[in-house]
NUZA-950471 format. One record per residue (C-alpha): residue number from 1; residue in three letters; x negated, y negated, z. Coordinates in pm, 1 decimal. Example, Ala and Ser with C-alpha at 12.3 -4.5 7.8 and 13.67 -1.06 7.14 Angstrom:
REM residues 2
PT, i, aa, x, y, z
PT, 1, ALA, -1230.0, 450.0, 780.0;
PT, 2, SER, -1367.0, 106.0, 714.0;
***
This chain:
REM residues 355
PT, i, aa, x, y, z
PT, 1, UNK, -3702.1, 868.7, -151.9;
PT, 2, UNK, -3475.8, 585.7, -308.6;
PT, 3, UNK, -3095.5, 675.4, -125.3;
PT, 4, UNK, -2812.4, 624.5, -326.2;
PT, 5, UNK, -2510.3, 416.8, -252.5;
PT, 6, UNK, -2211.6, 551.4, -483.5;
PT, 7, UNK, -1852.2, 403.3, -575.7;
PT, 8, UNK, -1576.9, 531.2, -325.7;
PT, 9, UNK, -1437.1, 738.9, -605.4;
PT, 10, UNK, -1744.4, 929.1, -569.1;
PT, 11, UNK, -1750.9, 1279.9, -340.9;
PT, 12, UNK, -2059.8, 1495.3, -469.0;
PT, 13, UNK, -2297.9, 1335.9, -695.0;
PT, 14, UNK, -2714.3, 1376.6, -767.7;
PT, 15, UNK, -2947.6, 1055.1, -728.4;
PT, 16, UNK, -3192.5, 1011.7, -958.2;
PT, 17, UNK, -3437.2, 1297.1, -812.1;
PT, 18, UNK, -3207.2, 1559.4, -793.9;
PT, 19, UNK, -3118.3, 1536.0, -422.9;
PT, 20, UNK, -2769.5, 1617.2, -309.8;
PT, 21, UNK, -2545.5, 1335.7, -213.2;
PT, 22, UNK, -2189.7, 1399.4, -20.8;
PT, 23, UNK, -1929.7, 1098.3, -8.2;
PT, 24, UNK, -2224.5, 839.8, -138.6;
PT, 25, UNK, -2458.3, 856.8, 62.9;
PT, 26, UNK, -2775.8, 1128.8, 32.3;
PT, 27, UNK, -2896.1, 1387.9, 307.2;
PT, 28, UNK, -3267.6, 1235.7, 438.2;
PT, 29, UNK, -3462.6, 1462.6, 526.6;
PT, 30, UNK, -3454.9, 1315.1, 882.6;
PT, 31, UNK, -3138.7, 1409.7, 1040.5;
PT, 32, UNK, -2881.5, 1182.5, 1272.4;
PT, 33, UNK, -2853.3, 1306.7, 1609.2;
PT, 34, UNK, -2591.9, 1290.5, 1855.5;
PT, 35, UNK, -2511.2, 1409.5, 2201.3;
PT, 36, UNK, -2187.1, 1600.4, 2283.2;
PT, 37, UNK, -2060.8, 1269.9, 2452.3;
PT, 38, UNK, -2158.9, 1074.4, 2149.8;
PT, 39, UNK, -1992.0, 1310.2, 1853.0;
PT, 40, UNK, -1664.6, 1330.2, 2137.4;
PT, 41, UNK, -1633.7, 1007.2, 2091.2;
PT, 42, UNK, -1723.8, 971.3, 1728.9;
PT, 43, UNK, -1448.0, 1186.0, 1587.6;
PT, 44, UNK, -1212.1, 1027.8, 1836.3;
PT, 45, UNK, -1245.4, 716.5, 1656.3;
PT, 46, UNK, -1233.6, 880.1, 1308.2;
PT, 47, UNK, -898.9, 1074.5, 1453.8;
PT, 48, UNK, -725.1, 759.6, 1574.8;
PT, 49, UNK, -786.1, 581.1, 1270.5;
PT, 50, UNK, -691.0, 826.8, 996.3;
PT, 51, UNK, -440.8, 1071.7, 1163.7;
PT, 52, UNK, -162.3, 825.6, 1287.9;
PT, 53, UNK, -93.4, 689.7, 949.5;
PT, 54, UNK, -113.7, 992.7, 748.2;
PT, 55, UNK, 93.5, 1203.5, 975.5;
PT, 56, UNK, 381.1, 907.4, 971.6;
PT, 57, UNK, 343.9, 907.9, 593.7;
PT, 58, UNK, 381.6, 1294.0, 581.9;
PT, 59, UNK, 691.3, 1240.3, 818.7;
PT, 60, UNK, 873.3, 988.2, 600.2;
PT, 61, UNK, 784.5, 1203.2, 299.2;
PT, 62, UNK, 895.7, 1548.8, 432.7;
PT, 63, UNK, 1281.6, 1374.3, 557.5;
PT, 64, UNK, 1304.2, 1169.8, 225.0;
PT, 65, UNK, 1236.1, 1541.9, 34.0;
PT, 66, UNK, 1480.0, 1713.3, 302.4;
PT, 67, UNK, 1748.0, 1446.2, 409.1;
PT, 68, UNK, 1960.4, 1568.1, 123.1;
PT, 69, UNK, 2091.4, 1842.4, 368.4;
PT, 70, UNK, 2185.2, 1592.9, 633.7;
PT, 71, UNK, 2396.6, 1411.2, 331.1;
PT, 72, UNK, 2538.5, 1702.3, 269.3;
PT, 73, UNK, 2729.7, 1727.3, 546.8;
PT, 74, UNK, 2796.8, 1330.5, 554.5;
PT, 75, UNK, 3010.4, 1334.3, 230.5;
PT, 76, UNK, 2763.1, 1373.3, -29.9;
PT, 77, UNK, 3001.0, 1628.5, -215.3;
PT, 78, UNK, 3294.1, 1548.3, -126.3;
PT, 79, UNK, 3281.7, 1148.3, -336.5;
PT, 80, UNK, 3043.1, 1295.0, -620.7;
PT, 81, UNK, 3271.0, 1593.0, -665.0;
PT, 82, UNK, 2975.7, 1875.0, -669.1;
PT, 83, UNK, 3100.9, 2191.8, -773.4;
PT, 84, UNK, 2968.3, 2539.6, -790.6;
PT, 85, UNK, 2575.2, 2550.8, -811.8;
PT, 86, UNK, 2540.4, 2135.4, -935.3;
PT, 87, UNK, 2426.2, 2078.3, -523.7;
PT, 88, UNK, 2172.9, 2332.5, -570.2;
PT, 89, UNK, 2054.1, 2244.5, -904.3;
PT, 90, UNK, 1997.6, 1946.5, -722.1;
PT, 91, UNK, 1739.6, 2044.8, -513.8;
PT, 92, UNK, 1572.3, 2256.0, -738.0;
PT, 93, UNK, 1474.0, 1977.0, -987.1;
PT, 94, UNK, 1277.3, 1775.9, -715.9;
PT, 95, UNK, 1058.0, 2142.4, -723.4;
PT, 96, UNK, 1056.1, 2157.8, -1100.2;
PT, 97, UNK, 910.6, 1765.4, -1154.4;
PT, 98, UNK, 716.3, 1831.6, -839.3;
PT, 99, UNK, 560.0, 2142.4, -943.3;
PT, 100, UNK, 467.9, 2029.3, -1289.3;
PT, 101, UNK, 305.4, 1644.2, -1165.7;
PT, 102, UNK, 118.6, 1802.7, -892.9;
PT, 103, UNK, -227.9, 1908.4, -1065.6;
PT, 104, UNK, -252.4, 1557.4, -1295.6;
PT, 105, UNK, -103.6, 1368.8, -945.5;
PT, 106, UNK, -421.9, 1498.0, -782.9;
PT, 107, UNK, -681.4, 1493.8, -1029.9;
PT, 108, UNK, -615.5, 1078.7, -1018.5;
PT, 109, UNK, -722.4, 1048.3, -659.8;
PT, 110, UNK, -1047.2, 1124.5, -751.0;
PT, 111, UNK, -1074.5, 789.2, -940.0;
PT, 112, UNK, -865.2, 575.0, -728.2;
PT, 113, UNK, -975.6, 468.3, -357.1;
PT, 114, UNK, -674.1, 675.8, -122.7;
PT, 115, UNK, -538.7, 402.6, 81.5;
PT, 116, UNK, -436.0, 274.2, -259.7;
PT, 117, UNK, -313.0, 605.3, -399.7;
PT, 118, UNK, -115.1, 756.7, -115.9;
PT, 119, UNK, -9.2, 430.8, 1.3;
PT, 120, UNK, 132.1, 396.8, -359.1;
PT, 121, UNK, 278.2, 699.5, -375.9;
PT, 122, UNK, 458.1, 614.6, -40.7;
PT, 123, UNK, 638.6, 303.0, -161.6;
PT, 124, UNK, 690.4, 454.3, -493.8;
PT, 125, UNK, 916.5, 707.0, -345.2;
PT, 126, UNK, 1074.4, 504.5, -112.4;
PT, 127, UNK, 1223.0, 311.0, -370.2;
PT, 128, UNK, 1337.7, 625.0, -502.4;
PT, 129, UNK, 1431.8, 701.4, -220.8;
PT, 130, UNK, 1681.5, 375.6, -172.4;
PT, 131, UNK, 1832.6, 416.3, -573.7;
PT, 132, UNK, 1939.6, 784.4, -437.9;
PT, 133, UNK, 2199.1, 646.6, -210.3;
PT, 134, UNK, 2377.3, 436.2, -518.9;
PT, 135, UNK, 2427.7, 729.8, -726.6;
PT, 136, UNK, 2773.8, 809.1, -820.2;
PT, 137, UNK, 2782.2, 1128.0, -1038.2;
PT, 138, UNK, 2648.4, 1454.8, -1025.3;
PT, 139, UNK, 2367.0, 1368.2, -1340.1;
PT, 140, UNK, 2266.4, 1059.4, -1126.2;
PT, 141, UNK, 2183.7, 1256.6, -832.5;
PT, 142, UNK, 1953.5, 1520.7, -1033.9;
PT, 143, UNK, 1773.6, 1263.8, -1261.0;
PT, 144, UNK, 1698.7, 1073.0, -908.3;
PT, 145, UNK, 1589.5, 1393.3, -753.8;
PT, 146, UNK, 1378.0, 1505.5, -1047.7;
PT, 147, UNK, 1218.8, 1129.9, -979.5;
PT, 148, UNK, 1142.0, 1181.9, -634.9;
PT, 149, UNK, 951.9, 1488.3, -690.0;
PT, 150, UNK, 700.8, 1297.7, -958.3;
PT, 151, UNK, 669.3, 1065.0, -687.3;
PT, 152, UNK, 602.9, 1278.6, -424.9;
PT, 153, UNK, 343.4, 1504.3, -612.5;
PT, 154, UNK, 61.5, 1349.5, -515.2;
PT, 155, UNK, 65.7, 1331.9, -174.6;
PT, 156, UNK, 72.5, 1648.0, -2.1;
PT, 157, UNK, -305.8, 1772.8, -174.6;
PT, 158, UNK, -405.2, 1453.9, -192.8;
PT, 159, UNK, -414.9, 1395.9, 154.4;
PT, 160, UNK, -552.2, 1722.2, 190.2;
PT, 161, UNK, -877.5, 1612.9, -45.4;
PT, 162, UNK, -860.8, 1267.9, 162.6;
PT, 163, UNK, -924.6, 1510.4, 465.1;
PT, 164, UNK, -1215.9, 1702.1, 330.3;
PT, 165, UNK, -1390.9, 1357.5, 249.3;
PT, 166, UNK, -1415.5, 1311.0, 641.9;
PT, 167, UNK, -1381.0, 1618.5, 834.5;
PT, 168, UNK, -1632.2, 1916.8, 853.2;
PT, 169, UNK, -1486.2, 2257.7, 747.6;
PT, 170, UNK, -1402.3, 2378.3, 1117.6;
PT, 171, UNK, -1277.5, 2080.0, 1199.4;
PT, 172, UNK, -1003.7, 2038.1, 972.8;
PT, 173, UNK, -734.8, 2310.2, 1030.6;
PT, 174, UNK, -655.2, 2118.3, 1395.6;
PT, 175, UNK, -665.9, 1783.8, 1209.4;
PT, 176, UNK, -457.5, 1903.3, 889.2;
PT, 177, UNK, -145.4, 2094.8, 1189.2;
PT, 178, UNK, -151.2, 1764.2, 1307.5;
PT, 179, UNK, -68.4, 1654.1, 966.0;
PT, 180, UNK, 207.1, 1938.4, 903.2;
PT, 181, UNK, 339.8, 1881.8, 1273.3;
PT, 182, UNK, 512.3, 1576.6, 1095.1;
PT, 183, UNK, 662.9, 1737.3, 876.8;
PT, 184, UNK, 796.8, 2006.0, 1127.7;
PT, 185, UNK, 899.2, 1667.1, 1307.0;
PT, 186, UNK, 1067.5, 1553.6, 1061.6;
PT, 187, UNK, 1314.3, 1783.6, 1046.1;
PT, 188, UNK, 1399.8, 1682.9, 1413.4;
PT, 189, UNK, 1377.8, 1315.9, 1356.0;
PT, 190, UNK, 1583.4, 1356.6, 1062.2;
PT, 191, UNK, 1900.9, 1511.0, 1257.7;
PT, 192, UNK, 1855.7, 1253.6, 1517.7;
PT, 193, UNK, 1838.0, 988.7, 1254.9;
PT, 194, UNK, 2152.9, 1097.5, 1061.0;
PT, 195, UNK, 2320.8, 1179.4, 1379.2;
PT, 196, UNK, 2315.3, 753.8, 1440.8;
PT, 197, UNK, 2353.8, 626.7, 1105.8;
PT, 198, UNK, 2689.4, 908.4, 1026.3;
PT, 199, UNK, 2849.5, 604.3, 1289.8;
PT, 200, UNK, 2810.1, 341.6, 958.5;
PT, 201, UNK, 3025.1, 555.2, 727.0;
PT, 202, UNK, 3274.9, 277.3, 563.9;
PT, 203, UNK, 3057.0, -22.9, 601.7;
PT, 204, UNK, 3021.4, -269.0, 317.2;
PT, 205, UNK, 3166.5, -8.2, 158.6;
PT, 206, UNK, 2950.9, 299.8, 170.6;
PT, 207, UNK, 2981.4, 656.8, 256.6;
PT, 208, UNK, 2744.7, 772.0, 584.9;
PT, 209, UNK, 2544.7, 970.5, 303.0;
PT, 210, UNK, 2469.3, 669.2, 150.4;
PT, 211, UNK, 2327.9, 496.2, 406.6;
PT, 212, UNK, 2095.0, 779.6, 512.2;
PT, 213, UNK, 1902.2, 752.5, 152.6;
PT, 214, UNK, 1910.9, 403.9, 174.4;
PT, 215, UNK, 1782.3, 307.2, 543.0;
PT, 216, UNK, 1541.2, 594.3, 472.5;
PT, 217, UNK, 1429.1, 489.9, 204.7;
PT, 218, UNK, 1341.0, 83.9, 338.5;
PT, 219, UNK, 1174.4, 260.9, 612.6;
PT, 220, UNK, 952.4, 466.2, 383.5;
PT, 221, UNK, 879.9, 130.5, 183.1;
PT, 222, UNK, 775.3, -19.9, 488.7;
PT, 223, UNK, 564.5, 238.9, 627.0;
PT, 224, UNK, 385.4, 231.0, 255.6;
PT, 225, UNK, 273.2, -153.5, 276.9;
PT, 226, UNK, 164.4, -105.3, 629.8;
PT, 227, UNK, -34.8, 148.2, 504.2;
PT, 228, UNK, -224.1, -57.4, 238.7;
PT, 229, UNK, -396.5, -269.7, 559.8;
PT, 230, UNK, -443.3, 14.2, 748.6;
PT, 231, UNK, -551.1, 313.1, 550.9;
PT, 232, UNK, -939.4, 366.5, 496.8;
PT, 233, UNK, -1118.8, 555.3, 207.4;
PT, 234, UNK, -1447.3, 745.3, 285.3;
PT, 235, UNK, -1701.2, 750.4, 511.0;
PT, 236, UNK, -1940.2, 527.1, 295.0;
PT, 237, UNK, -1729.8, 285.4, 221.4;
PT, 238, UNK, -1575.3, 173.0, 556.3;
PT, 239, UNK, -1629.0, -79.4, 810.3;
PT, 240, UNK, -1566.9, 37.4, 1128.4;
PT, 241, UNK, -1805.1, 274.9, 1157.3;
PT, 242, UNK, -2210.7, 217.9, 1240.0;
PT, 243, UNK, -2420.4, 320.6, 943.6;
PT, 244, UNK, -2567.9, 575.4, 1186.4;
PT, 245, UNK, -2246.0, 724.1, 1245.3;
PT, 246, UNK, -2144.2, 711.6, 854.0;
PT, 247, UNK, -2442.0, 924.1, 787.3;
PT, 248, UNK, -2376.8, 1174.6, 1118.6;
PT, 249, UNK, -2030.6, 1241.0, 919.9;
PT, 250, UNK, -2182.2, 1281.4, 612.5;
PT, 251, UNK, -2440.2, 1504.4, 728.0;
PT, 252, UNK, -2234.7, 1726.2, 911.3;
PT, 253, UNK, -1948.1, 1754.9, 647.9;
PT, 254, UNK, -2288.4, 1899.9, 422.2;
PT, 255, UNK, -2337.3, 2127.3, 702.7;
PT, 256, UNK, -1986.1, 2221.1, 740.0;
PT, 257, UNK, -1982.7, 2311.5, 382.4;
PT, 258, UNK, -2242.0, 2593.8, 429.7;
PT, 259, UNK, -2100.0, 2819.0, 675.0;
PT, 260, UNK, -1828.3, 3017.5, 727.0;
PT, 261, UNK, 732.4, 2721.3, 301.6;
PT, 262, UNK, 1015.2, 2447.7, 352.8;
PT, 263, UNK, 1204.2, 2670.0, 563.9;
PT, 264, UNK, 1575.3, 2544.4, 629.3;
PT, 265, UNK, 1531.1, 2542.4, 1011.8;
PT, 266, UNK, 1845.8, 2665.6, 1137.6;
PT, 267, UNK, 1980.5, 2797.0, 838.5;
PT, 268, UNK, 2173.1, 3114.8, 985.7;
PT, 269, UNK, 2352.6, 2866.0, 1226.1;
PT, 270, UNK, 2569.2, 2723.8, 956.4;
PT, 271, UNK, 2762.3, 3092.0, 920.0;
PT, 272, UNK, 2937.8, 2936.4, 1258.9;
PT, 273, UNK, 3166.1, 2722.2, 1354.9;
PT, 274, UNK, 2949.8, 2399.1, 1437.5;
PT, 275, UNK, 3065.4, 2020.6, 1373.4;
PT, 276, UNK, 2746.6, 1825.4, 1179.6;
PT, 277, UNK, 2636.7, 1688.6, 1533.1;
PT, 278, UNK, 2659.9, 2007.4, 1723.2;
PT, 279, UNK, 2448.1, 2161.1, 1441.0;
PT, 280, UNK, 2168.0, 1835.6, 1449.2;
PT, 281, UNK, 2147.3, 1866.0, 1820.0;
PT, 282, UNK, 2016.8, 2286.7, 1787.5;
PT, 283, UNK, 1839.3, 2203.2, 1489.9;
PT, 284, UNK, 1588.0, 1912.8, 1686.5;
PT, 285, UNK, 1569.6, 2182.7, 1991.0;
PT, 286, UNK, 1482.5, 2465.7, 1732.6;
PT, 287, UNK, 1183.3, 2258.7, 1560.2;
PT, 288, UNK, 1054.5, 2110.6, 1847.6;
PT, 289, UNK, 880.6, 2403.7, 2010.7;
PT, 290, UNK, 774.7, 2488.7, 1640.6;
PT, 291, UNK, 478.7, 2173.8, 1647.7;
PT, 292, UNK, 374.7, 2331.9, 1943.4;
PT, 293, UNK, 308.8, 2680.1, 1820.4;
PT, 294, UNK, 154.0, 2489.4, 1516.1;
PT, 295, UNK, -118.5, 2305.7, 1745.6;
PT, 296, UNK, -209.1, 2597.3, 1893.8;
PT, 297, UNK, -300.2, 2806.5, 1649.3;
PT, 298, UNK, -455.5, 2554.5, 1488.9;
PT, 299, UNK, -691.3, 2522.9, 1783.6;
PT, 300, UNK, -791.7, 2835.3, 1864.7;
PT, 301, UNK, -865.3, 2946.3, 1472.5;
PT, 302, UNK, -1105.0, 2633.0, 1473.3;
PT, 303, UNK, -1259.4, 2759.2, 1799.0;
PT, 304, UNK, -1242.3, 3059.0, 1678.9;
PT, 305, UNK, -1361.5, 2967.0, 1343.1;
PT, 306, UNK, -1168.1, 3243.9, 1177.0;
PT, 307, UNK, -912.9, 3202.6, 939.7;
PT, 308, UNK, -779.2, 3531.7, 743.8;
PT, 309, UNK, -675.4, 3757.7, 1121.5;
PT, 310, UNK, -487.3, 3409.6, 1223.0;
PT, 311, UNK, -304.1, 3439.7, 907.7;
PT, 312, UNK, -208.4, 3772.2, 879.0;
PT, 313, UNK, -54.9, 3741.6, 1221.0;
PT, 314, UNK, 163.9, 3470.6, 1130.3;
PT, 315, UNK, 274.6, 3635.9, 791.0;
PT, 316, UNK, 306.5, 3931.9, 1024.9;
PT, 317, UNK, 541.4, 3681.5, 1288.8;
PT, 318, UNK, 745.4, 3532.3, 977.7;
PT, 319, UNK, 782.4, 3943.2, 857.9;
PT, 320, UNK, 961.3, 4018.4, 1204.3;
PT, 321, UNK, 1183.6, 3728.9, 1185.7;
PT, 322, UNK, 1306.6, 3802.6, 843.6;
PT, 323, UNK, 1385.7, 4152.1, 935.8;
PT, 324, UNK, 1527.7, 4021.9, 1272.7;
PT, 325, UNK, 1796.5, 3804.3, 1036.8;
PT, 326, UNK, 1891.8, 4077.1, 803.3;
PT, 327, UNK, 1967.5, 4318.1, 1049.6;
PT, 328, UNK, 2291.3, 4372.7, 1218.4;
PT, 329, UNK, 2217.2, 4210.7, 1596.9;
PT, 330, UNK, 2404.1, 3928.1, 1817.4;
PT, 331, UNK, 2357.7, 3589.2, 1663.9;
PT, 332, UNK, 2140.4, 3473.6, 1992.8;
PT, 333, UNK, 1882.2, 3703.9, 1895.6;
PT, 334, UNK, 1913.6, 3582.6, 1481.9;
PT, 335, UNK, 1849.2, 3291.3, 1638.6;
PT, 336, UNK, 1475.5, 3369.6, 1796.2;
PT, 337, UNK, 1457.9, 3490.6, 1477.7;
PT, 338, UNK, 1472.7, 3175.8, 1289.0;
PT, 339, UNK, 1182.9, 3070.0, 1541.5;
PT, 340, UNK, 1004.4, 3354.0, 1370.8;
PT, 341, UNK, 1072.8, 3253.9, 1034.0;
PT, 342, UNK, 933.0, 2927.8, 1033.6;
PT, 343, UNK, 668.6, 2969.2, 1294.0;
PT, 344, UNK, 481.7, 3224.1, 1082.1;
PT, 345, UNK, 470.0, 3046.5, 708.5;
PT, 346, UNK, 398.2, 2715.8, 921.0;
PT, 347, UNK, 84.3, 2832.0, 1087.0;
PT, 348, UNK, -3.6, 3059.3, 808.8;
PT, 349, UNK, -9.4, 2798.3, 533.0;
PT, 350, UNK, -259.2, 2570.6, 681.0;
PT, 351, UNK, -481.7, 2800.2, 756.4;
PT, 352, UNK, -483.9, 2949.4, 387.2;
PT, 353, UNK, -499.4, 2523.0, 305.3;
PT, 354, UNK, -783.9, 2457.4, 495.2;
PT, 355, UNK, -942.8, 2803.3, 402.0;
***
């Protein structure tokens, strides 16, 4: 039986006798075998070479979307004059131009190799990313806003697809927390970042607000080009696997096949009295131990492999901590409850992703 060879571009195709091919390569009828030891270290590979990068993309891509926040409190309305509901108009048109790119942003990276299209993406936004922090009026800010969500669109489900090209089904909900941790992360890294770079409001002329979207945004740039060299596509295609293992991955993703809320973190904490710092410092402590939960659940619903009783109980979790906020108790205990609130629609959303 002639095996067929397909284009990177390709995930699911027939060869010429009808036989199902996954990623580009066809399912022999003899299959690869591995020992425990041998598929341990197999995926470890695949996870060291794919996870690092697309977890620091996902990072840079979550603060760019959220860093707004930190500006906030840096000056950002105070020298474009925002009034009334212009700051949150704001951050609703990044959903709006977001929301309607997402489904053509994603069809694409079915036709171009992914370590050219998210790596793309990456740098495209970054530059966004950079203009934000020379805007001077209120319409500059939204039109650059409503440009940063077209150029974040394609990421998020596109790295999701990328993940499905490699992983088998009960695999992927560890690999894909990993993936949200980052963003979780992000939210800490963030504060800490804004916390240094508040100490360059004034220079060259700048307000600290400014400088967050625009150091942000060369960092994002950066992490985009080194993401060209070190990004792979799919299993077929690359070169640092044996063709033995390319056809153990593709044969078990086959396999796999057959069987089976951006949350303002800390939110409540703003009714108080807290300088910007004071406020950074809780919010990194509060989303630390969130990545944590995240991991775990993530682990024992691919042990598991169950999906739909892991999410309930974090819908149920997110439920409590709602209630827990709207209801009359000491602000130490609304504050477990923001651990609630984010914990739940965290854990619960990549399992109904990866579901």
């Amino acid at each position: 039986m002639k095996q067929l060879i397909s284009s990177d571009a390709d995930d699911v195709q027939q060869d010429i006798s009808g036989e199902k091919s996954i990623a580009g390569l066809s399912l022999p009828h003899a299959r690869v075998l591995l020992t425990s030891k041998e598929e341990s270290q197999l995926w470890r590979k695949v996870d060291l070479k794919l996870m690092p990068i697309v977890a620091l993309m996902y990072l840079f891509c979550f603060m760019d979307r959220a860093n707004i926040g930190n500006a906030k409190l840096d000056g950002l309305m105070t020298q474009l004059k925002l009034s009334g509901n212009q700051y949150n108009v704001a951050l609703t048109v990044f959903f709006i131009s977001f929301s309607l790119f997402d489904l053509p942003a994603n069809y694409i990276i079915q036709f171009v190799p992914p370590s050219k299209w998210l790596a793309g993406t990456v740098i495209l936004w970054g530059i966004v990313m950079m203009l934000m922090g020379f805007v001077k009026t209120y319409p500059q800010l939204a039109g650059v806003r409503f440009c940063l969500g077209i150029a974040e669109s394609g990421f998020y489900a596109g790295v999701a697809y990328y993940l499905t090209m490699w992983y088998p089904k009960y695999m992927l909900q560890r690999r894909f927390a990993i993936f949200l941790g980052a963003a979780t992360s992000a939210g800490a890294f963030s504060g800490l970042l804004a916390y240094g770079i508040n100490f360059m409001n004034g220079d060259r002329g700048y307000q600290g607000w400014s400088w967050i979207f625009m150091l942000e945004g060369i960092a994002t740039v950066v992490i985009g080009f080194v993401a060209l060299f070190v990004m792979v596509d799919y299993p077929s295609t690359v070169k640092f696997l044996t063709p033995k293992e390319k056809q153990y991955i593709i044969q078990r993703r086959g396999l796999g096949d057959m069987y089976r809320a951006n949350v303002n973190h800390g939110a409540p904490l703003r009714n108080h009295i807290l300088s910007p710092n004071d406020y950074q410092q809780l919010r990194i402590q509060h989303i630390s131990d969130l990545v944590i939960v995240l991991l775990v659940v993530a682990y024992f619903s691919d042990k598991a492999q169950l999906r739909s009783p892991f999410i309930f109980a974090s819908q149920t979790i997110a439920l409590v901590g709602f209630i827990i906020n709207i209801t009359n108790v000491p602000n130490g205990v609304k504050y477990f409850g923001t651990y609630l609130c984010v914990a739940g629609p965290y854990t619960g959303g990549v399992g109904s992703i990866i579901w």
